[in-house]
C-alpha positions as CSV (number, residue, x, y, z in Angstrom):
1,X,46.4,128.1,-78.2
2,X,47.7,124.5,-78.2
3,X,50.8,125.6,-75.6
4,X,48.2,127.3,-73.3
5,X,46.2,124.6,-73.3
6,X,48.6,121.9,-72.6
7,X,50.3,123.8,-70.0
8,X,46.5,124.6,-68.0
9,X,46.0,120.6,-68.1
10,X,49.6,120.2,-66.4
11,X,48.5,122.7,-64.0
12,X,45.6,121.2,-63.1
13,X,46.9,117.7,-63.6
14,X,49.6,118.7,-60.7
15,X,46.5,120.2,-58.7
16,X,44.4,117.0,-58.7
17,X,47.3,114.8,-57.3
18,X,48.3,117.5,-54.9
19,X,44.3,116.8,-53.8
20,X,44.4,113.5,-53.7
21,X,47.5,113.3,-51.6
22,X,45.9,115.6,-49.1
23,X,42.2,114.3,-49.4
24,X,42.5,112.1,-46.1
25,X,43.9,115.1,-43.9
26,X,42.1,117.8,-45.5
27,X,38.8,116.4,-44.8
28,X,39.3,116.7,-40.7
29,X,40.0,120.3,-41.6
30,X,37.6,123.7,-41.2
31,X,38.4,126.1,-43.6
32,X,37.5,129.5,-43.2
33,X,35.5,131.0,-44.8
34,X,37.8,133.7,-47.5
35,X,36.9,137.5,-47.8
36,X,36.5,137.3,-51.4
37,X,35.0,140.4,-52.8
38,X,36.6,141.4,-56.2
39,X,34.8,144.7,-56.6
40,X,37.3,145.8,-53.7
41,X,39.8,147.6,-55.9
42,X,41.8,148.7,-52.8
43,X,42.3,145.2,-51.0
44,X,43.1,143.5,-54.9
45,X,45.8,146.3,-54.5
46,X,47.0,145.7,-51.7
47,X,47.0,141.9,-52.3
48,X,48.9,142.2,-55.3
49,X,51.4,144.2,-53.8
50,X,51.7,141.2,-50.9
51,X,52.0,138.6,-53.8
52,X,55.2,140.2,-55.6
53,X,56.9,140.8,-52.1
54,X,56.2,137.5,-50.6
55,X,54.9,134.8,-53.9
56,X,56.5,135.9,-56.8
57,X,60.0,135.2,-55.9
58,X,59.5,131.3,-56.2
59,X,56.3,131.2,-57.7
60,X,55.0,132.5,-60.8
61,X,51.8,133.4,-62.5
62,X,52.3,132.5,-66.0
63,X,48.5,133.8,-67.2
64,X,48.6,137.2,-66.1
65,X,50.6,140.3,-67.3
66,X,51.7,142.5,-65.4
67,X,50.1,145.6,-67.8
68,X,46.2,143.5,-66.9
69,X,47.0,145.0,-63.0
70,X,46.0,148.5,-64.9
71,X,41.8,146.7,-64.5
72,X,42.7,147.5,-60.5
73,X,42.8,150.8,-61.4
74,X,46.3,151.1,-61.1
75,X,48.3,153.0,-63.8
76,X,51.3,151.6,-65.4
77,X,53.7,153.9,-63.8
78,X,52.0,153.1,-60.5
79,X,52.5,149.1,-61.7
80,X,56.6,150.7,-62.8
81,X,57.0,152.2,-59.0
82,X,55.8,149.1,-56.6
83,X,55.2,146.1,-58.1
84,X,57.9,145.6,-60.6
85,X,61.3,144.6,-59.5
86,X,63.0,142.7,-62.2
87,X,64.0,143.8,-65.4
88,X,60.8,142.8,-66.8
89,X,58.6,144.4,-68.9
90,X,55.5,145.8,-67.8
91,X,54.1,143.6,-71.1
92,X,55.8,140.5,-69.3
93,X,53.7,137.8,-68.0
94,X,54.3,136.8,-64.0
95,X,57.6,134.7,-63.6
96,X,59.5,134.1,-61.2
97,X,63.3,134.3,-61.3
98,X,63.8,131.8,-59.4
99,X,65.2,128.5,-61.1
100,X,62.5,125.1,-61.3
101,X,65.5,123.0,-60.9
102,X,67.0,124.6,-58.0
103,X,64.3,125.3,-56.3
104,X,62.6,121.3,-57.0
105,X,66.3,120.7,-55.3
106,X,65.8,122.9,-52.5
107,X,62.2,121.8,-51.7
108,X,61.6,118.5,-52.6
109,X,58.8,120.0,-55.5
110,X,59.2,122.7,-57.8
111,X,56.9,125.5,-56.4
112,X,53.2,125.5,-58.5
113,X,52.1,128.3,-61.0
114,X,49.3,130.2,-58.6
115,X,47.7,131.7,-61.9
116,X,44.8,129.7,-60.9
117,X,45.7,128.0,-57.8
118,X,42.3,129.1,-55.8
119,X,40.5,127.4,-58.9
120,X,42.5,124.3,-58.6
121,X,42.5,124.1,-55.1
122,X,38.5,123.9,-54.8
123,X,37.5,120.4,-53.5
124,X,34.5,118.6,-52.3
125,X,32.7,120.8,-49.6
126,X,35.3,123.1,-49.5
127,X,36.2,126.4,-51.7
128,X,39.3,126.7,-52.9
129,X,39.7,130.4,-52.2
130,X,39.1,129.1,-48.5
131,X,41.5,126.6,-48.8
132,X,44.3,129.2,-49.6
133,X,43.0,131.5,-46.8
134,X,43.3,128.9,-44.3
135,X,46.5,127.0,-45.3
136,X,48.2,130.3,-45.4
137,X,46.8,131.0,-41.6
138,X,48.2,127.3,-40.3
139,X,51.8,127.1,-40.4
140,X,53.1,126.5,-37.4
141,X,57.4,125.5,-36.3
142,X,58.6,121.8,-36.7
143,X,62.2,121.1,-36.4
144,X,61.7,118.1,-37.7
145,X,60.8,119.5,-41.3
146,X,63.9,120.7,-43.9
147,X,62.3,123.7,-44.1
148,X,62.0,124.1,-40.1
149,X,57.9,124.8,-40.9
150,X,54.6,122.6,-41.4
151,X,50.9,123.1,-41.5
152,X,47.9,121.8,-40.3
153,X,46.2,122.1,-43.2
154,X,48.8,120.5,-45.8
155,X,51.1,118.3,-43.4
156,X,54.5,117.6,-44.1
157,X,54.4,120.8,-46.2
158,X,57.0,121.4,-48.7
159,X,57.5,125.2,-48.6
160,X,58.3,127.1,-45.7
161,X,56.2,130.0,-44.2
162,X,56.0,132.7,-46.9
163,X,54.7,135.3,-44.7
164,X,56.5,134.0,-41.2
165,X,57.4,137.7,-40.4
166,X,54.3,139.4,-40.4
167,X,52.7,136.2,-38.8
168,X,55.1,135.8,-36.0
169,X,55.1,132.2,-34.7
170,X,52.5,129.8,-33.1
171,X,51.9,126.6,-32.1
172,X,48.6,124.5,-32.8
173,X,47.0,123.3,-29.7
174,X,46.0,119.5,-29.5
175,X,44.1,117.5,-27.2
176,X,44.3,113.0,-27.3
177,X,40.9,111.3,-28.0
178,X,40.6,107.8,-28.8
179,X,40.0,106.6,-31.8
180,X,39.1,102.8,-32.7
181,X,40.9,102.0,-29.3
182,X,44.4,104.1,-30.1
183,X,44.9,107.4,-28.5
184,X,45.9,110.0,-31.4
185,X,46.9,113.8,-31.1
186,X,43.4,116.3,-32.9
187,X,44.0,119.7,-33.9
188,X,41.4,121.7,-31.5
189,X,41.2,124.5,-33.8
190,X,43.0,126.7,-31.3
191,X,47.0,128.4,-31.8
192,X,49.1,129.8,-28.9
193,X,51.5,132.3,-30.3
194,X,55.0,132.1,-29.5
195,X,57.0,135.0,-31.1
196,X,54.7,138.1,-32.3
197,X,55.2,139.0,-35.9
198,X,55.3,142.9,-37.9
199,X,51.5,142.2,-37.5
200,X,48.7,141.6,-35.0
201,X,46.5,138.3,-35.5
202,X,43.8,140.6,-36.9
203,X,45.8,142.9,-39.6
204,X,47.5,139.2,-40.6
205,X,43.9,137.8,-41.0
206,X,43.2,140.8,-43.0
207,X,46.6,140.6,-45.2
208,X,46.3,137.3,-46.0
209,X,42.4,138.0,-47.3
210,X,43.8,140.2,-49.4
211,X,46.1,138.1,-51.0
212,X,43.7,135.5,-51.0
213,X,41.1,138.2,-53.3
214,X,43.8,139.2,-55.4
215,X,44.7,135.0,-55.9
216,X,41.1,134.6,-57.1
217,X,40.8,137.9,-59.0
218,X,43.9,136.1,-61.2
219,X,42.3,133.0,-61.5
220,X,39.2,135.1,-62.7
């Protein structure tokens, strides 16, 4: 009990300086409002078939067994069949392969434990399921990034755009206003899209709910 709890205080630890990095940016920000509904067996599904194809592979979820994705009324040779593809256990709690060291080396910041990321994400006037909903709805192209990505919601991003192929690629539109005398570049709210993705705007909005239910049906 004494390893679980130390390593939920360095989760949330890590989530509260994440915050406060982000408090001055994030506050200019509307976030959407998330389709949270966790009696929706079908989109949890389907959102925890998005996380292990596009999340797990750099980011784990140390609190959750595979085995608990049976309360989605999924069986465990349903679990076997689509949503293991390691050589783990269906016992075996949510890591990813991928190495911290390596991949702090690759991104700057080893990737966060998402176990209960909508929980740790929640902030002052803002949810943190909705957060997640609309940071994963912002990315947009910036060559001047390592990655070649950033987002409106978390600027200067670390991580590049998970889910890039189903999204496609747009471009946030900005208009100059003047603030305390200087002219600066605002976020209007509105994207232009530049290459389409495996999705339209509206299944993508959809996907990325689910995900975003299944994200708070872990931290549940």
């Amino acid at each position: 009990m004494n390893s679980l709890k130390k390593l939920l205080a360095g989760l949330m630890t890590g989530a509260a300086l994440i915050g406060c990095a982000l408090t001055a940016s994030a506050d200019e920000i509307h976030f959407d409002k998330a389709p949270v509904n966790l009696n929706d067996k079908a989109s949890l599904q389907r959102g925890a078939k998005i996380f292990v194809n596009y999340c797990l592979s750099c980011h784990s979820a140390a609190f959750v067994r595979y085995n608990r994705l049976e309360d989605l009324d999924l069986t465990e040779q349903q679990i076997k069949d689509n949503l293991l593809f390691t050589d783990h256990k269906i016992g075996d709690t949510m890591i990813s392969a991928i190495d911290p060291a390596q991949a702090k080396a690759w991104f700057g910041v080893a990737p966060p434990d998402l176990s209960i990321i909508t929980r740790s994400r929640a902030g002052e006037g803002h949810d943190g399921a909705d957060y997640i909903y609309t940071l994963l709805r912002s990315f947009y192209r910036d060559d001047t990034r390592p990655t070649g990505w950033n987002n409106i919601v978390f600027n200067n991003i670390a991580m590049p755009h998970p889910l890039w192929e189903l999204q496609g690629e747009r471009k946030p539109v900005f208009k100059t206003e003047t603030v305390y005398g200087q002219k600066q570049q605002v976020f209007t709210g509105q994207w232009e899209q530049v290459k389409p993705g495996l999705l339209t705007p509206a299944q993508y909005d959809k996907s990325v709910g689910d995900l975003v239910n299944y994200l708070q049906w872990m931290g549940e």
